[in-house]
C-alpha positions in Angstrom: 114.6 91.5 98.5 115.9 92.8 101.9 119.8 94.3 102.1 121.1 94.8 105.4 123.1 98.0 106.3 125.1 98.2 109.6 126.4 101.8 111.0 128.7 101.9 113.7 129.7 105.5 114.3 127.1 107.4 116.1 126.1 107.4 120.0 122.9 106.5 121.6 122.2 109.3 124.7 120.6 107.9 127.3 117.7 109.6 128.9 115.6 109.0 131.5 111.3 109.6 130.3 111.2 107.3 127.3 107.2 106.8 126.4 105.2 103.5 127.6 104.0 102.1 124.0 100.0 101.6 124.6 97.4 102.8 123.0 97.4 106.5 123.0 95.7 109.1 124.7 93.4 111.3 122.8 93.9 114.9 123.2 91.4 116.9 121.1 93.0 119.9 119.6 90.9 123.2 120.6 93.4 124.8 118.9 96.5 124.6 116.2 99.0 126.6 114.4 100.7 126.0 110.9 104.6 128.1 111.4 106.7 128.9 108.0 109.6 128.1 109.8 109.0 124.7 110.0 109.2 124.6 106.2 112.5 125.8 104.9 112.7 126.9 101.4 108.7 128.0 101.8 108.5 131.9 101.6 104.9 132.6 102.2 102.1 134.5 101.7 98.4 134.3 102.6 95.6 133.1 101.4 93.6 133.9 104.6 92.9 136.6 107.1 91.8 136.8 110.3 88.1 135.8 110.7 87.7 133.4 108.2 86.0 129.6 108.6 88.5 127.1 107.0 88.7 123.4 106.7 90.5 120.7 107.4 93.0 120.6 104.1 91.8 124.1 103.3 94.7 125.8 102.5 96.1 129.4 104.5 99.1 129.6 102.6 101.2 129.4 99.3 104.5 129.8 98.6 105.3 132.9 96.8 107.5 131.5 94.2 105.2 128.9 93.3 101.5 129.3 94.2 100.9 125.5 94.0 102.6 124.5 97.0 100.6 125.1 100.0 100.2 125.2 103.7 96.8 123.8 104.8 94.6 124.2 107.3 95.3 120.6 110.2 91.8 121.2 111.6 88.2 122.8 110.7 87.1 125.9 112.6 88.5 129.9 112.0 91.7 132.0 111.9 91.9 133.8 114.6 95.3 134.9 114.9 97.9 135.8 112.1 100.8 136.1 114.5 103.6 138.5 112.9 107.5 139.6 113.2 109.8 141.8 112.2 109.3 142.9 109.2 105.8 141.8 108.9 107.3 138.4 108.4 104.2 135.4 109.3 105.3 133.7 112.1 102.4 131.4 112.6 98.7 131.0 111.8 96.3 130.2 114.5 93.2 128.1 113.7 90.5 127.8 116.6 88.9 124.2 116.0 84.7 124.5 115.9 84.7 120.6 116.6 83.1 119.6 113.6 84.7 116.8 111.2 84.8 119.8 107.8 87.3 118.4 105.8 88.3 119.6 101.7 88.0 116.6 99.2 90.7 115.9 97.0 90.2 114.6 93.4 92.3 111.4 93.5 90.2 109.6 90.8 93.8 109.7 88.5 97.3 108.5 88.9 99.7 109.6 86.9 102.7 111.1 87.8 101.5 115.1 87.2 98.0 114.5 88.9 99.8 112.9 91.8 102.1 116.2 92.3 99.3 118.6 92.0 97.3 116.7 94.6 100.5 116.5 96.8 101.0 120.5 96.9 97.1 121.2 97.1 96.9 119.4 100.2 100.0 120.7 101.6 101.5 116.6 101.7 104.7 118.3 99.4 105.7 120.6 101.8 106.1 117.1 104.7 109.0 116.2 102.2 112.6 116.9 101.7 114.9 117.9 99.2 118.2 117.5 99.0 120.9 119.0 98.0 119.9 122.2 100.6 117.2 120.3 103.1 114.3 122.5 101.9 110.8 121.8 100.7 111.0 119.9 97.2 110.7 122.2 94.4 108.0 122.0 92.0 110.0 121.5 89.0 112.8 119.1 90.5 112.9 116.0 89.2 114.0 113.2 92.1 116.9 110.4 91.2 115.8 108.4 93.9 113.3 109.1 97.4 114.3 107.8 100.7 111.8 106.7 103.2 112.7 106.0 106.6 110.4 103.8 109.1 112.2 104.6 112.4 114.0 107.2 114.3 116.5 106.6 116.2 117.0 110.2 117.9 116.9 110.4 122.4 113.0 109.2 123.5 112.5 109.1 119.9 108.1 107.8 119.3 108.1 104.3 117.2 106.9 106.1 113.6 106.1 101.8 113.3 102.7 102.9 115.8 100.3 101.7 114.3 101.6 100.6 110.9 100.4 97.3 110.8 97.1 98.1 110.6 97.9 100.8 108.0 99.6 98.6 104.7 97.4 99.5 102.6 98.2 103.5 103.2 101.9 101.7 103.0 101.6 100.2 100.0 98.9 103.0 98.3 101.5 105.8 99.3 104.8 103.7 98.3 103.1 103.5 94.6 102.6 107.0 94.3 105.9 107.9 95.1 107.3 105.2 92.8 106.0 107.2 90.2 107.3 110.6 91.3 111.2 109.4 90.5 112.8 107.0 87.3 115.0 105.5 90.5 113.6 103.9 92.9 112.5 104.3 96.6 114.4 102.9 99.4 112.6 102.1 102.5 114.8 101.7 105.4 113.7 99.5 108.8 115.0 98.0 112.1 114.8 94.3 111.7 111.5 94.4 114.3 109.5 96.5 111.5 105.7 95.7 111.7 104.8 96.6 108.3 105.5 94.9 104.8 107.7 96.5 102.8 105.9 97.0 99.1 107.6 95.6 96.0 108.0 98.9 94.2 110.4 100.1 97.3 114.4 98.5 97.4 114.0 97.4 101.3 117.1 98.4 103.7 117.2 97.2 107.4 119.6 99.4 109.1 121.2 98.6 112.6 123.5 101.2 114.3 123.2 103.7 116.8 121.8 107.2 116.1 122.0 109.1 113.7 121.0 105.8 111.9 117.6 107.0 111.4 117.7 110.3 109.8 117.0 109.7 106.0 120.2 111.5 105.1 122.2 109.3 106.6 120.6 106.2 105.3 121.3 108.0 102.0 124.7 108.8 102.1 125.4 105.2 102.7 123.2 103.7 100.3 123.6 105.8 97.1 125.6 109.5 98.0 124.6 112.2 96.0 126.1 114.0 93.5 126.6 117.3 92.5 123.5 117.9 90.2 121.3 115.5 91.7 118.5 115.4 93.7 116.5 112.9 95.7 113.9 113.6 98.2 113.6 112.1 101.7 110.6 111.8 104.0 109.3 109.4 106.8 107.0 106.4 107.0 104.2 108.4 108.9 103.6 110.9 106.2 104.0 107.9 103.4 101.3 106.5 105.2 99.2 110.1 104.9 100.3 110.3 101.5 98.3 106.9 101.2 95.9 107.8 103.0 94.9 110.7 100.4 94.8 109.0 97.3 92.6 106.3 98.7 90.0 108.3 100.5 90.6 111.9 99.0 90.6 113.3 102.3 94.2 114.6 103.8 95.0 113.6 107.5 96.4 115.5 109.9 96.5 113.3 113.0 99.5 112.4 114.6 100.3 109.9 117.8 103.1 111.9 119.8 105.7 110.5 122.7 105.7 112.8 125.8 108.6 112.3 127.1 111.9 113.4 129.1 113.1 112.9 132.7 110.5 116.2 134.1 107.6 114.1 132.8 105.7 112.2 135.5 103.7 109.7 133.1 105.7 109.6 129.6 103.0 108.1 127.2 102.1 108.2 123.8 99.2 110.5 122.6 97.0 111.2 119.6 96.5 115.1 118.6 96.9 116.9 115.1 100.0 118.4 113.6 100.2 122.1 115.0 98.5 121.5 118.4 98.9 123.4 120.9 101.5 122.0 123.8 99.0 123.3 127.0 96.5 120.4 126.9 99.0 117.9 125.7 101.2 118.5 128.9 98.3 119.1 131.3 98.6 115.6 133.3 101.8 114.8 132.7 104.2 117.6 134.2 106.0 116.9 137.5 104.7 119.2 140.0 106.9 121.9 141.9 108.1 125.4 140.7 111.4 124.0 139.3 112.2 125.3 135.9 112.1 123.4 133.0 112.4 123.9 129.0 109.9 122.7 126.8 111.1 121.1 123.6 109.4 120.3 120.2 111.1 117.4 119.5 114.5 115.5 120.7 117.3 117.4 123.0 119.1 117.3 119.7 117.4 119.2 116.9 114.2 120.0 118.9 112.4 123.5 119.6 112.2 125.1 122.5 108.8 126.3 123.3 107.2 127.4 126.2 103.7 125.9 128.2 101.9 128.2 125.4 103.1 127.2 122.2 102.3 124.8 119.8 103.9 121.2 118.1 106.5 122.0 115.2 107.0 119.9 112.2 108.1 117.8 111.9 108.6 116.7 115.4 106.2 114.0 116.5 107.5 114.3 120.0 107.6 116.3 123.4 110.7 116.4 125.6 110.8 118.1 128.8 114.1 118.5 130.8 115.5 120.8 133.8 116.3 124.4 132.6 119.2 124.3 135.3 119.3 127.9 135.8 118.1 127.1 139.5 120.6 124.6 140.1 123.3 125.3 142.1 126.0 122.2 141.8 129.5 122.1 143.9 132.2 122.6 141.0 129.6 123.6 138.1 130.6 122.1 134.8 133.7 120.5 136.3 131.8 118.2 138.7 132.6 115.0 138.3 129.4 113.7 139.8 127.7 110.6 138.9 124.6 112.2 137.6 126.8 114.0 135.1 126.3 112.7 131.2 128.9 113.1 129.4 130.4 111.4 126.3 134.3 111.9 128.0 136.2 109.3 129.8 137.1 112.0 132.4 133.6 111.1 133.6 133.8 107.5 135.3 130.2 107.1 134.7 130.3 107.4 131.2 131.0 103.7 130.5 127.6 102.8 132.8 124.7 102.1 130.7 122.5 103.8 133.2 119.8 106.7 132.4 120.7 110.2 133.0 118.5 113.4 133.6 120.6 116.3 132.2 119.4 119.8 131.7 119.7 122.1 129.1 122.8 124.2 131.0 125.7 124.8 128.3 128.1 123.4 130.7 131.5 124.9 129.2 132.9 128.1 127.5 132.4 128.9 123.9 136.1 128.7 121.8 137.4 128.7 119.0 136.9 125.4 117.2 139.6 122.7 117.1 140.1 119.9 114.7 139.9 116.4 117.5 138.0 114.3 115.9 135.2 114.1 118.0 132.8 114.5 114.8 134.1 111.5 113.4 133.1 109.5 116.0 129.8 110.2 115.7 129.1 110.6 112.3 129.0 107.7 109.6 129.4 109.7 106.7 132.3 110.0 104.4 132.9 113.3 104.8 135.4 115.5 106.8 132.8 117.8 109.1 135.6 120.1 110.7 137.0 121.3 107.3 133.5 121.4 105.9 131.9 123.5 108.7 135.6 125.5 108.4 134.8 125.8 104.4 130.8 127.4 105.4 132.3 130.0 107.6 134.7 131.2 105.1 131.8 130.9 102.6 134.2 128.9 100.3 131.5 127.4 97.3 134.5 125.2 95.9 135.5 124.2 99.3 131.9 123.5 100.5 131.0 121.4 97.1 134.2 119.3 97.5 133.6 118.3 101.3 130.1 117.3 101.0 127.8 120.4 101.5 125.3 118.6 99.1 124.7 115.5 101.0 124.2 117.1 104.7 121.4 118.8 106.5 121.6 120.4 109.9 119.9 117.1 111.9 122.9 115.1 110.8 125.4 117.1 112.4 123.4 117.0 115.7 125.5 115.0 117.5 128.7 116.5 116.4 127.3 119.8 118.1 126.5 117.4 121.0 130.1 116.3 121.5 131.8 119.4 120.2 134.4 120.9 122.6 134.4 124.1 121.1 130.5 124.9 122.1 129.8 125.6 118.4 126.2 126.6 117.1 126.8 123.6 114.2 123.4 122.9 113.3 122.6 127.1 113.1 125.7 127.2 110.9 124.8 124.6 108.5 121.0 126.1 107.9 122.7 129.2 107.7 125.0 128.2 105.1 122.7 125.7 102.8 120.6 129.4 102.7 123.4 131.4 101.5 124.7 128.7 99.1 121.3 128.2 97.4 120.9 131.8 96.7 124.6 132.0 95.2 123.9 129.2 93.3 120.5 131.3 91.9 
């Protein structure tokens, strides 16, 4: 049975560099990294060291409160870096790929719901998913109400996660039945209305139309069943319920991704096939603009993406490239107040706001940092039913009541993207959500 939801607060940016669908260009990794970071919740410690032959699905690291969730290895070869911070804190582990096809074999000859969670933190599939309340890697012990799939996102130049799902039901459907019996709810699967895949009978089907943030799986949530203090649902995305799929019919865990190269300082934006963790050099080697103008490198969207330079690698879970104008060589007549026609803005001061045309912006702040005001810009952009000004106002003041009452449960930092976007004030929103889902969970301890 299909149910239809529609979402009509948001904003769709318009950029200039959106990928060509084709088939995609394969771009052997020689090289990969797996980053704690990119895992939140995950505290980690090795399992490796420097030197060793790994394989594909081998894994370099566990988590530290519970050694069954794991980091693994995205491609066969040796560690040859173990790249560390202050504090001796791991910031990434570099695998250097020996070109051979060495993967680990899973046993996948059961299917019941503990065998299916053991197989999903061996292989490193558990930390790909979500938990809420806190948007951190599921914990081992948490029991789901319901898990929330979504098949598209809707973020700037975001890839179609539908590449190549036609050909993959049967990952669909195997990956869809495993998670069915991870949760007594059930599993929402949310689509555009163009989706290319069947939808399996032991997932409730949702085809959601709206502008972005439509497809983050948080926002399909809070529409379709909120959560409540006390409960818990995972979310995760069509491409790793296909990989989830993928591993209990073959036993072998796989790490390739197709990526979008995109943004308006890409000559050729196209679609390419690599592995999670690649390294950005090779991937961006034919498709820069030439010229010594500056330009940032992002892992993933101009909204929640990473910036990275020429020598760093994909972060989860981005399956995307964006490459705009730094704009510290620019010099424009009036700065930030220019009312130019290349300006993107979201404000009716700018006539060329109503124009459905494509910009290419730059990553210049393009304002002064204040205090923050209650407009409500937020609530333009957000379709939630929450009140984001008092709740980010109720995380500074570290007010637990406060932060409970307005929502704190139901949010990550990706849904408040935009409102950082169109925020007036400047404010680091997204930084001070993460910072205060951290602090909460530990009070809550």
């Amino acid at each position: 049975m299909e149910n239809s939801l529609k979402l009509k607060r948001g904003l769709d940016l318009c950029i200039e560099g959106e990928a060509v669908k084709g088939e995609p260009v394969a771009v052997p990794a020689s090289c990969a990294a797996v980053i704690p970071d990119d895992y939140p919740g995950f505290t980690p410690k090795l399992e490796v060291k420097e030197g060793d032959p790994v394989a594909a699905g081998a894994p370099l690291m566990h988590d530290k409160k519970c050694e069954s969730i794991k980091l693994c290895s995205p491609i066969s070869g040796t560690v040859t870096a173990i790249v560390r911070g202050e504090r001796r804190k791991i910031e990434r582990v570099v695998i250097t790929s020996d070109n051979c096809d060495n993967s680990k074999k899973f046993d996948t000859g059961v299917s019941d719901a503990g065998s299916i969670r053991s197989i999903l933190m061996d292989s490193g599939l558990w930390a790909e998913m979500r938990q809420r309340p806190f948007d951190i890697v599921p914990e081992a012990d948490s029991e789901p109400r319901d898990i929330f799939v979504t098949a598209f996102d809707s973020a700037p130049l975001a890839p179609d996660l539908d590449f190549g799902s036609e050909t993959g039901q049967e990952r669909i459907n195997a990956g869809i039945r495993a998670l069915s019996k991870l949760t007594s709810g059930n599993v929402y699967v949310s689509t555009r209305k163009e989706c290319r895949f069947a939808v399996p009978d032991e997932a409730v089907h949702y085809i959601v139309s709206g502008p972005h943030p439509s497809g983050n799986p948080g926002i399909q949530a809070a529409n379709i069943a909120p959560i409540n203090k006390g409960e818990v649902v995972w979310t995760l995305d069509i491409v790793t319920v296909m990989r989830i799929g993928a591993l209990m019919l073959s036993g072998v865990r796989d790490f390739s991704t197709v990526i979008a190269v995109t943004g308006p300082e890409v000559k050729n934006p196209c679609y390419e096939l690599t592995v999670d963790g690649a390294a950005i050099a090779p991937l961006l080697e034919k498709c820069m603009e030439t010229g010594d103008r500056h330009r940032r490198i992002i892992s993933g969207n101009v909204l929640t993406g990473i910036k990275v330079g020429i020598d760093g690698f994909l972060r989860y879970p981005y399956r995307q490239i964006t490459v705009i104008a730094e704009g510290d060589d620019i010099d424009e007549f009036m700065g930030w107040a220019s009312v130019s026609p290349k300006k993107m803005s979201v404000s009716r001061s700018f006539p060329f706001s109503f124009f459905k045309k494509r910009f290419s912006p730059d990553a210049r702040l393009l304002g002064g940092r204040r205090a923050m005001i209650v407009s409500g810009e937020y609530d333009k952009v957000l379709p939630m039913d929450i009140m984001p000004e008092y709740l980010l106002k109720a995380i500074g003041s570290r007010n637990v009541e406060m932060m409970e009452n307005l929502g704190i449960y139901e949010i990550a930092p990706e849904d408040l993207a935009l409102c950082e976007y169109v925020d007036p004030s400047k404010t680091e929103i997204q930084k001070m959500v993460r910072e205060g889902l951290d602090w909460l969970k530990k009070e809550l301890e």
